[in-house]
C-alpha positions as CSV (number, residue, x, y, z in Angstrom):
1,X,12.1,14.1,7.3
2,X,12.0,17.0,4.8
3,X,11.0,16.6,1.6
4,X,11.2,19.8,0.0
5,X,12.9,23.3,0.7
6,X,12.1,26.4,-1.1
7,X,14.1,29.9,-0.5
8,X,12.0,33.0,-2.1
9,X,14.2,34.8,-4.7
10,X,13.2,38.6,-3.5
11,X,14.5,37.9,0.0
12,X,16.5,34.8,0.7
13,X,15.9,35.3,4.9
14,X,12.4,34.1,3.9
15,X,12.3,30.0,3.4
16,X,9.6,27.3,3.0
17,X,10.1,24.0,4.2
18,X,7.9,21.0,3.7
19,X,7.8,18.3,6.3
20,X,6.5,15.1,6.2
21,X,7.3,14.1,9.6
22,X,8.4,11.1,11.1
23,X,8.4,7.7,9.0
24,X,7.1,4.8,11.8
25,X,4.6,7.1,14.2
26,X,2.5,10.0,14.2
27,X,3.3,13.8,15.3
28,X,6.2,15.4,14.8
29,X,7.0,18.2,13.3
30,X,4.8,17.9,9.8
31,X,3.6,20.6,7.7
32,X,4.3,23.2,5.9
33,X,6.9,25.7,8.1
34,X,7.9,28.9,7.2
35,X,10.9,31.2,8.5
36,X,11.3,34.9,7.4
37,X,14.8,35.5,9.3
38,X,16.6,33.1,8.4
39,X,15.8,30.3,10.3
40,X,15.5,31.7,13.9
41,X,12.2,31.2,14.4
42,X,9.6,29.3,12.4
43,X,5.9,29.0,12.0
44,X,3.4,26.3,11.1
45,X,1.6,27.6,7.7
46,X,-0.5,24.2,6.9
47,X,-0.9,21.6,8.7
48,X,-3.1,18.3,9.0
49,X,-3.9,15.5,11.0
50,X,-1.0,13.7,13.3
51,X,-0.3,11.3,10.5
52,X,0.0,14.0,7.1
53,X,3.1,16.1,6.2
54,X,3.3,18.0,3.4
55,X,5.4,16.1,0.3
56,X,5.4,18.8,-2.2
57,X,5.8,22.4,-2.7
58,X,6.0,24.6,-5.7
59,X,6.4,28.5,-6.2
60,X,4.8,29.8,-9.7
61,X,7.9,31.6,-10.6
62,X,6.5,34.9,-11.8
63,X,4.8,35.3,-8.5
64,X,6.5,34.0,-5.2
65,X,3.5,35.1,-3.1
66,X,1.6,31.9,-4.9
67,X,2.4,28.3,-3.5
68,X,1.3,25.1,-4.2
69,X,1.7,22.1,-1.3
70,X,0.5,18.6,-1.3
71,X,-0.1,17.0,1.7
72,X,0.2,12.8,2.2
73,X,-1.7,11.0,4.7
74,X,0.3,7.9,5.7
75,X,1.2,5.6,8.2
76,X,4.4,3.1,8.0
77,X,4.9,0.1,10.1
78,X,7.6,-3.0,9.4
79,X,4.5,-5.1,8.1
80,X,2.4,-2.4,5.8
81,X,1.8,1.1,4.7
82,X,-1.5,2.3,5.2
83,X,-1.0,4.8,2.3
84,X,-3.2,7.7,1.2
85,X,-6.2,9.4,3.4
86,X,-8.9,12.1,3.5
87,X,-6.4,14.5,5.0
88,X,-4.2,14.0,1.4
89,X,-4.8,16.9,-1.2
90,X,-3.4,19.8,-2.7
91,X,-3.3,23.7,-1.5
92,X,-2.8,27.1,-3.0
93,X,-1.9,30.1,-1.1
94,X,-1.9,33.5,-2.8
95,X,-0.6,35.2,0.1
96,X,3.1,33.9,0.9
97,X,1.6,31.4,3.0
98,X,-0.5,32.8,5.1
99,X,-3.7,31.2,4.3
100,X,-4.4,28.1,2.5
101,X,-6.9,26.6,0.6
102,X,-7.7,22.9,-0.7
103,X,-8.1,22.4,-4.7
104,X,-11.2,19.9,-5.9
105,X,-12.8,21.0,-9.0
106,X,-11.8,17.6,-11.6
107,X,-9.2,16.5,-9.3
108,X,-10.8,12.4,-7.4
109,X,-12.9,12.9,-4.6
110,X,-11.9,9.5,-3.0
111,X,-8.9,9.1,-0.6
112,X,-5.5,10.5,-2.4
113,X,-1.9,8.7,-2.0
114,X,1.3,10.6,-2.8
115,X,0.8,13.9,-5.3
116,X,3.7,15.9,-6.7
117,X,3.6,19.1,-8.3
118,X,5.3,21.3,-11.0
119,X,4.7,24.7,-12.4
120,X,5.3,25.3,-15.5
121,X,7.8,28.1,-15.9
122,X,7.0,28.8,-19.5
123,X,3.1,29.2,-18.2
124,X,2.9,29.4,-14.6
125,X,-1.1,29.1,-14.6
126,X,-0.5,25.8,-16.0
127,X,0.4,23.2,-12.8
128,X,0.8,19.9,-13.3
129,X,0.1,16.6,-10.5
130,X,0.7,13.2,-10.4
131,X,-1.7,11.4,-8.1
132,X,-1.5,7.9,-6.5
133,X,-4.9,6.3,-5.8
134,X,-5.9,2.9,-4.2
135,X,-5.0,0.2,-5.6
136,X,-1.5,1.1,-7.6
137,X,-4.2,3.4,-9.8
138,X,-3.7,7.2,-10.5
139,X,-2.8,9.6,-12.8
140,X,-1.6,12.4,-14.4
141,X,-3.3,16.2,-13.9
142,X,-3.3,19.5,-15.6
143,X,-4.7,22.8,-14.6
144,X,-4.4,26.1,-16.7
145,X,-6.0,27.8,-14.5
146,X,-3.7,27.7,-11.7
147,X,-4.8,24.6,-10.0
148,X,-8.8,26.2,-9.8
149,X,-10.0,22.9,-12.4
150,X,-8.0,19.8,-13.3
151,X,-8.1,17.5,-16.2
152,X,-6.9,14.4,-16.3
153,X,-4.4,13.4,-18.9
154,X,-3.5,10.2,-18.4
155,X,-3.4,6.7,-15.9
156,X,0.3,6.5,-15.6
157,X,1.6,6.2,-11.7
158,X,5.4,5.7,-10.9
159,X,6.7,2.0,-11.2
160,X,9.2,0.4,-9.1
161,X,8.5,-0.4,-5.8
162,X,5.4,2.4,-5.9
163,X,4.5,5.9,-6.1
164,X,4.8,6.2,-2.7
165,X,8.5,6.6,-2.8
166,X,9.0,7.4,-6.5
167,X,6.0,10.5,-7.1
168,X,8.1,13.2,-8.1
169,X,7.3,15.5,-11.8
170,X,9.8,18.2,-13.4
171,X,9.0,20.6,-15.8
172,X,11.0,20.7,-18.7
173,X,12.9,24.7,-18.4
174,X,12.7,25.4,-21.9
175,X,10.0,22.9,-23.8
176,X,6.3,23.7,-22.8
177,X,4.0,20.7,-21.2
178,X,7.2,18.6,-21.8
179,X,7.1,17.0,-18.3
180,X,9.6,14.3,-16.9
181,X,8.3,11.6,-14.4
């Protein structure tokens, strides 16, 4: 299952995609894979426990070398979801993937549900998340500092049947902080 797809604009041979693995077990291919020819070969660039994939990624578009990812932590059977886990949280890389490293400062520090992401493209140091706590509960997120602190802006999740399937953010292309959810 693949939830996300990103090709870089300087060279279209080089493509991001964002795996969240199979639905009812654990392993599989999850993670955060990258491909620099095209799609011959591919390598794992983040990558959790057996039962996390990565359900987000965003490229600040004045610099394609710096991603955002959120990995989920999740496990589906035909009775329950166990939904959200230590292993959930987002990631930066300044370096086109090769290295990775977790964001914390004002985001929760208990166990994370599904997060999505947006850049803004007006001001790509400001990134946006929505994240789904226990309970229904979570939020919405803004950094201007390119994800380094976080403050929270308001409770809203996603309705329906849960954020779980319906945790996605866009960025409006020409208003700034005008987000849809």
């Amino acid at each position: 299952r693949i939830s996300k797809v990103i090709v870089d604009p300087r060279d279209s041979k080089t493509v991001y995609v964002a795996a969240q693995g199979p639905l009812w077990s654990s392993g599989g291919e999850r993670g955060l894979y990258k491909t620099t020819d095209g799609g011959d070969s591919w390598t794992l660039s983040l990558a959790k426990g057996p039962w996390t994939g990565v359900t987000d990624l965003v490229m600040d578009p004045a610099n394609p070398d710096v991603l955002y990812a959120a990995t989920y932590q999740r496990h589906r059977t035909v009775w329950s979801l166990i939904n959200g886990g230590p292993e959930t949280g987002i990631f930066k890389s300044v370096d086109g993937g090769a290295s990775w490293r977790e964001l914390t400062s004002g985001l929760p520090d208990e166990d994370k549900g599904k997060i999505s992401l947006a850049v803004s493209p007006q001001q790509p140091d400001v990134v946006y998340a929505t994240i789904e706590l226990a309970g229904r509960t979570g939020g919405f997120w803004r950094s201007v500092h390119g994800g380094e602190s976080w403050t929270t802006m308001s409770d809203y999740v996603g309705g329906g049947t849960g954020p779980h399937y319906y945790q996605e953010i866009f960025c409006d292309p020409h208003r700034f902080d005008v987000i849809y959810h």
